[in-house]
N, C-alpha and C positions, 0 to 999 in steps of 0.2 A: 827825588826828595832831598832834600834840604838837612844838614845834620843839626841842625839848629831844633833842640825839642817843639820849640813850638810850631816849628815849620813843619817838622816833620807829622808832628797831629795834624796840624790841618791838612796837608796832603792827603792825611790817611784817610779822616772824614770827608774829603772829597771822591777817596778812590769809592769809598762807600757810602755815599750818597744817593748810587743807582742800587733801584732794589732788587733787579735781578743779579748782581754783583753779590747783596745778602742773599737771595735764595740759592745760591750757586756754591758760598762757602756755607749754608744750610745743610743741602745737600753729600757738601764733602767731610761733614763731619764726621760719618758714619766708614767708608774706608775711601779711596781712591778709588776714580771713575771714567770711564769714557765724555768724551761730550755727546752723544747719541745717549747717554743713560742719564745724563744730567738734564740736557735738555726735554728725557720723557718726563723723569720728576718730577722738574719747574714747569711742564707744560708749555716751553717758549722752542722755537728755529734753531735747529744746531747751527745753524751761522752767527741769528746774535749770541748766543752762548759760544761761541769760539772768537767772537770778538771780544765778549767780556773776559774772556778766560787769556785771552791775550794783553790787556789791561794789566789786569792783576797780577800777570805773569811779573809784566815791568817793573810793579813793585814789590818783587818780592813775595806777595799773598798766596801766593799758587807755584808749585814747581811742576814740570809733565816729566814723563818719561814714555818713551817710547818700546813697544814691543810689540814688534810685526810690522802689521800696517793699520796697530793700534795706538793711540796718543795716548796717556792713564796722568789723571791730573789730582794731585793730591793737596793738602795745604802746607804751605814752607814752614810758619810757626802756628803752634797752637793756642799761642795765646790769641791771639783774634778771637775766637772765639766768647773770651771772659771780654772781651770789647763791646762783643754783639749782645753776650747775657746781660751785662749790666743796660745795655741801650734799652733792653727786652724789661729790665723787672723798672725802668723809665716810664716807659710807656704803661707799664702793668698800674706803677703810681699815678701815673697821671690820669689814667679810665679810673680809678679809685675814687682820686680826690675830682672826676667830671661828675661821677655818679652819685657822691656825697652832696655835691650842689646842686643837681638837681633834684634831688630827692629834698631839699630845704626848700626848693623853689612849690612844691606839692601842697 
């Protein structure tokens, strides 16, 4: 990523642009986790979830730790999250204002 702010946004909306990438820091909200428990969560292949989780790793979004011959993958900051909430109450407005126009169209 680029240290240039604006660089640095749009890298990040790209790193999250894939949506198992959001279901994955969805997931890790709650505490640190295996990718075998993430992947039950999301319902997706512990392979592509350990290839997303390797993505994210790159930038920063995700840190692992290791114990055993267990991986345990947490979030680096938490602000991401206030990232994803405001994308969340986005979207919340805009099913709002879809549902206001079509109830005018009735």
């Amino acid at each position: 990523m680029a240290f240039e702010p604006s660089y640095f946004k749009a890298d990040l909306f790209k790193v999250l642009s894939n949506p198992v990438r959001i279901q994955i820091l969805d997931a890790l909200r709650v505490s640190e986790q295996s990718v075998n428990s993430i992947a039950q969560q999301i319902e997706a292949e512990p392979s592509a979830v350990s290839q997303q989780l390797a993505v994210m790793r790159r930038y920063n979004l995700v840190r692992s730790r290791k114990q055993g011959n267990f991986v345990y993958y947490s979030v680096g900051d938490a602000t991401i999250f206030k990232v994803l909430d405001a994308a969340l109450e986005l979207f919340h407005n805009h099913v709002i204002e879809m549902r206001e126009s079509l109830q005018k169209l009735e």
